[in-house]
N, C-alpha and C positions, 0 to 999 in steps of 0.2 A: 564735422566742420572744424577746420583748423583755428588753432587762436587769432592766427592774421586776418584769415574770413570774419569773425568776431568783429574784431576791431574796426573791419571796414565798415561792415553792418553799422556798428554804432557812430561813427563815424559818419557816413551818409547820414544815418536818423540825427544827427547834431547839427548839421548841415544841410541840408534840403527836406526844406519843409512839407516836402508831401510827400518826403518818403517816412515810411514807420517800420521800425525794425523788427524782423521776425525772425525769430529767433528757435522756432521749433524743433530742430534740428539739430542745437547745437547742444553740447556735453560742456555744463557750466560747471561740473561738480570741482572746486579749488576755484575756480576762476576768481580775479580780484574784481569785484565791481563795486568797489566803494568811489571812484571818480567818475563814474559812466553815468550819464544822463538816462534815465530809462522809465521818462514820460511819455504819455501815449505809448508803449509799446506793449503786447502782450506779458511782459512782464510786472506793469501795473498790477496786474492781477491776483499778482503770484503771492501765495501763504508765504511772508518772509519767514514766519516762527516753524513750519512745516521743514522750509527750505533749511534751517540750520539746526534740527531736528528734535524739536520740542515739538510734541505730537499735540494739534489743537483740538483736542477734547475740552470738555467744562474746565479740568483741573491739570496741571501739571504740574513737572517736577525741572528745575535747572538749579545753578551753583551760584552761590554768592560769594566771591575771594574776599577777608579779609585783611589786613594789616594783625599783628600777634595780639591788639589789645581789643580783634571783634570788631575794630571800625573801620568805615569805607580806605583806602590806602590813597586814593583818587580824588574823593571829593572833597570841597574845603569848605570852608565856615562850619556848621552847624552840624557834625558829623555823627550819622545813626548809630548806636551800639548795640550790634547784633548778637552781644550776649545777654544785652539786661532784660529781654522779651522775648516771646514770641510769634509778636504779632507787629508787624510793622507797617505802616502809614506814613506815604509821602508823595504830596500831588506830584503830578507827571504830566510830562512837557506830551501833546497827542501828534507830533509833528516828524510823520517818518521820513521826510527828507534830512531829518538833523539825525546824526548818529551820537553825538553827544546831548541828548536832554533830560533834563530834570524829573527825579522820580527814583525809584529801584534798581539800579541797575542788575542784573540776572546775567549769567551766559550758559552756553555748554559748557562742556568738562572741554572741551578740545580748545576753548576764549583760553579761560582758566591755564590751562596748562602753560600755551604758549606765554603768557601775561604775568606768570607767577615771580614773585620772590622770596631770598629767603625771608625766613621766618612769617610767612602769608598762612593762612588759615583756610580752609574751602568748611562751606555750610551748603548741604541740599536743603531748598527754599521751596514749598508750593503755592503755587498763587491760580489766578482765573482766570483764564487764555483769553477770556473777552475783554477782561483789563490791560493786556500784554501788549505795548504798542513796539513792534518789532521793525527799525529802521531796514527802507528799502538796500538791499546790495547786503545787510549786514554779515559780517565775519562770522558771527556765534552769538553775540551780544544784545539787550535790549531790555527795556523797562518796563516797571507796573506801579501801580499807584497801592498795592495793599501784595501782603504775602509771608507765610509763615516759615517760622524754622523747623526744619524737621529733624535735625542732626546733624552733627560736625563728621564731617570725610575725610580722607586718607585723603595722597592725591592721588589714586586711582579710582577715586571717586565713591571707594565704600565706606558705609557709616562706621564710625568710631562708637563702640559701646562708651556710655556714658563714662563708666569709670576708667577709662585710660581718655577720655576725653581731656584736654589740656584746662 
């Protein structure tokens, strides 16, 4: 299925209301679908955390980007510092229509990369895939309400031994 086919699909399903879009066919791997409506469609259904490939087992593993001083770069007021713990706590917005909500934010290593700047930080984070609420369409990104630090990464994603740790 071509990207145009795509568009139309969705497009119909935004627009006529008895049509609902199916999609089974189509090869979404890059695809942007952070403006596409994709209620009622079999994509409802769809493991967002599977799709941007955080394996939904009990536990896993995604990256936390910081700012150089360990805290969010992103978030304002009350900012977490992910070096003074290990364990972190912070309610989360349960609403995966919102791509921006309240909580942990997590991504892949591929968020991360594109998102990075200098002097940014990456930590591998583990948290509870039943806590994970992973907005529909998301890029890489998504939150949790509880999740541990496991080590500070390179930006290739591997752990930095403690002692050349910054």
């Amino acid at each position: 299925m071509t990207p145009e086919e795509i568009k139309n699909i969705l497009d119909k399903h935004r627009n006529d209301s008895g049509y609902r879009a199916d999609l089974r066919e189509a090869d979404l791997h890059g695809a942007n679908l952070r403006e596409a409506d994709l209620r009622g469609t079999m994509l409802d259904r769809l493991n967002w955390l599977a799709w941007i490939g955080i394996s939904p087992s009990s536990t896993a593993h995604a990256y936390k980007m910081t700012a150089a001083d360990g805290k969010s770069p992103i978030q304002s007021g009350n900012k977490i510092d992910y070096l003074a713990a290990e364990t972190f706590v912070e309610p989360c917005d349960s609403d995966v229509d919102l791509h921006c909500g309240r909580g942990i934010n997590l991504a892949n290593l591929e968020w991360c990369l594109n998102n990075k700047a200098d002097g940014y930080r990456l930590f591998l984070m583990e948290f509870d895939t039943v806590d994970a609420v992973c907005p529909r369409g998301s890029d890489g990104k998504f939150r949790v309400s509880k999740c541990w630090r496991i080590a500070e990464c390179d930006w290739n994603g591997n752990i930095i031994p403690a002692a050349q740790g910054k």
